[in-house]
Structure formats: C-alpha cells, structure tokens
N, C-alpha and C positions, 0 to 999 in steps of 0.2 A: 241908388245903385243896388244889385239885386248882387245875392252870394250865386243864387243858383244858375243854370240856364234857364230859359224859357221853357224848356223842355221839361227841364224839373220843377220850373214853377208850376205847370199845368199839372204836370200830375201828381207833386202834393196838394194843389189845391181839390182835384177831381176826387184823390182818395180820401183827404178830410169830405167833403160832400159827398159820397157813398158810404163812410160813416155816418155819417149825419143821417141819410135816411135810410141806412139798414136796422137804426135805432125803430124808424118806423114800420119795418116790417117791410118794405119796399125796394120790387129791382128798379133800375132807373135807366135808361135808352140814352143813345150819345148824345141827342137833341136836347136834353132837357140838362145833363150833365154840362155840355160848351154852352148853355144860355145862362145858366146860373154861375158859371164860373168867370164868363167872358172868354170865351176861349176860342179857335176857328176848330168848327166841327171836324175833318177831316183829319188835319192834325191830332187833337184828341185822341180821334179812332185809333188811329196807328200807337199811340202812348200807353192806351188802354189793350187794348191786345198783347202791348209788349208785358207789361207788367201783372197782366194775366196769362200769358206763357209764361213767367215767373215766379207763378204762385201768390202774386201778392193782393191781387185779389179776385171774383170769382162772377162765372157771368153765365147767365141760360138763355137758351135760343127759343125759341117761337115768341106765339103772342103774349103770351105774359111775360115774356124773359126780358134781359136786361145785364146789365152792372148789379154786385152788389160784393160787404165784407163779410166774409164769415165774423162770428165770436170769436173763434181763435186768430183770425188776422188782425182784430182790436190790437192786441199786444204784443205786434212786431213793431219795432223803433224804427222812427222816421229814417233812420242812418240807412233803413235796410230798401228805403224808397230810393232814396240819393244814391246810393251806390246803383244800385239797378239801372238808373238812368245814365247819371253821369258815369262811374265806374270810380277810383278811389282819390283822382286826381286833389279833389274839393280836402282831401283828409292828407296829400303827402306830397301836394303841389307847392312848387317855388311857385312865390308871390311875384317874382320879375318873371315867370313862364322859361326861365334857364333850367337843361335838361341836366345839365353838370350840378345844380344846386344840392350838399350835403350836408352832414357835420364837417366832413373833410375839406369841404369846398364849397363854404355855404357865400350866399350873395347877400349883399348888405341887408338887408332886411330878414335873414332867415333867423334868428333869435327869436326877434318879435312875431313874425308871423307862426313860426313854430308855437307859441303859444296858443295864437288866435288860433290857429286850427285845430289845436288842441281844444280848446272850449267849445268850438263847433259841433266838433266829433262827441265831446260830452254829455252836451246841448240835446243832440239828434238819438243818441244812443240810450239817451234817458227819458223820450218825450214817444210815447206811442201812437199811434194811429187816433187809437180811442181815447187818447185825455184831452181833448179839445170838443166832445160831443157838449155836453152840459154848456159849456160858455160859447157853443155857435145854435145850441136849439134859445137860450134865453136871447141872443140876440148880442152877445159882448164881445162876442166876438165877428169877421164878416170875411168873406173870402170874393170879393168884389169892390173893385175901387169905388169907391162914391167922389162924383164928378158936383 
C-alpha cells in the first residue's frame, strides 16, 4: 500500500532521477525519464510541467534541452514535492477521509494517525531532493520495481 498517489509517486520518483543525472551534468527528455522510472510517458509530461510551473524543477527547449535540477533545488524537502502535487491533505487528513475530523471532533483513529502524520511530515521535511544521489548513483538504492 502506497502513502502517496500515483501522481506523487511519479514525480518523486522523476525528481529523484533528474537529481540523479543533473549530478551528471545532464538535461534528460520525457522519454528517457518515464523508461527509467516506469512510468506512462504522457502522464509524466503533464506532472513535469506542473512542477516546473512550480519552480521545483527546471527545463530548456531545443535540442539539447530537456529536464533538469538546479544546485539550489538539491535542497528543497521532499514535503515541498508532496504538497505541490497532492496539496496538504497527506499532512492534516482524517485517516477515515471524515471532513468533520478534529481535536473537537476527532474519529476513532485521530490520535494515532495524528501522530503518523506527524512523522511523515518530519520524514519529508527533513529529507531533500539531493540526499538520495550518492545511494542511487552506487546502486543502493533503485527507483524501479524489479519483477
């Protein structure tokens, strides 16, 4: 079972891999991006646009253009991918999807989950773009299921 949607699984996975090879000096095309990530190319496009109308990461037109991270987007936190996608639901959502869920009028499970989202939120807010390069360039890491 996944925390994110799909939506945000693609494009934390995309933005980890244009880290990955902006480490190389390299922009990288939607094609090569959804092959390496497994992703449906189309989809993709539209995810990548969004999040570069965002700012979050950065992309040039012609033939050598591409996707890529600036150095300074290395050290935006993932939180700031997640929200852009999903918006803050993931960080202050009832775990039963109840819209009345509070302190005032919290649903059985809001304790606990108030926790777990809490850790998430921590998780994401302390983990950056760029601290996953070194353990997916040696290979310890991998952003593709193996079947």
């Amino acid at each position: 079972m996944a925390i994110f949607s799909k939506t945000c699984e693609y494009a934390l996975r995309a933005v980890f891999y244009l880290a990955y090879t902006t480490v190389k000096g390299k922009k990288v095309g939607i094609k090569e991006i959804a092959e390496k990530i497994d992703s449906p190319e189309s989809f993709l496009a539209k995810i990548l646009q969004d999040l570069g109308r965002k700012g979050l990461i950065s992309s040039a037109k012609g033939p050598h253009g591409g996707f890529y991270i600036e150095e300074s987007e290395l050290s935006r936190p993932l939180s700031d991918i997640v929200e852009a996608v999903d918006g803050h639901s993931l960080f202050t959502g009832c775990a039963l999807g109840l819209k009345q869920c509070s302190e005032i009028n919290p649903c059985p499970l809001h304790n606990e989950f108030k926790e777990i989202r809490s850790r998430i939120r921590q998780l994401l807010d302390s983990s950056t773009i760029g601290n996953f390069n070194e353990e997916l360039t040696t290979g310890l890491l991998s952003l593709r299921q193996i079947v």
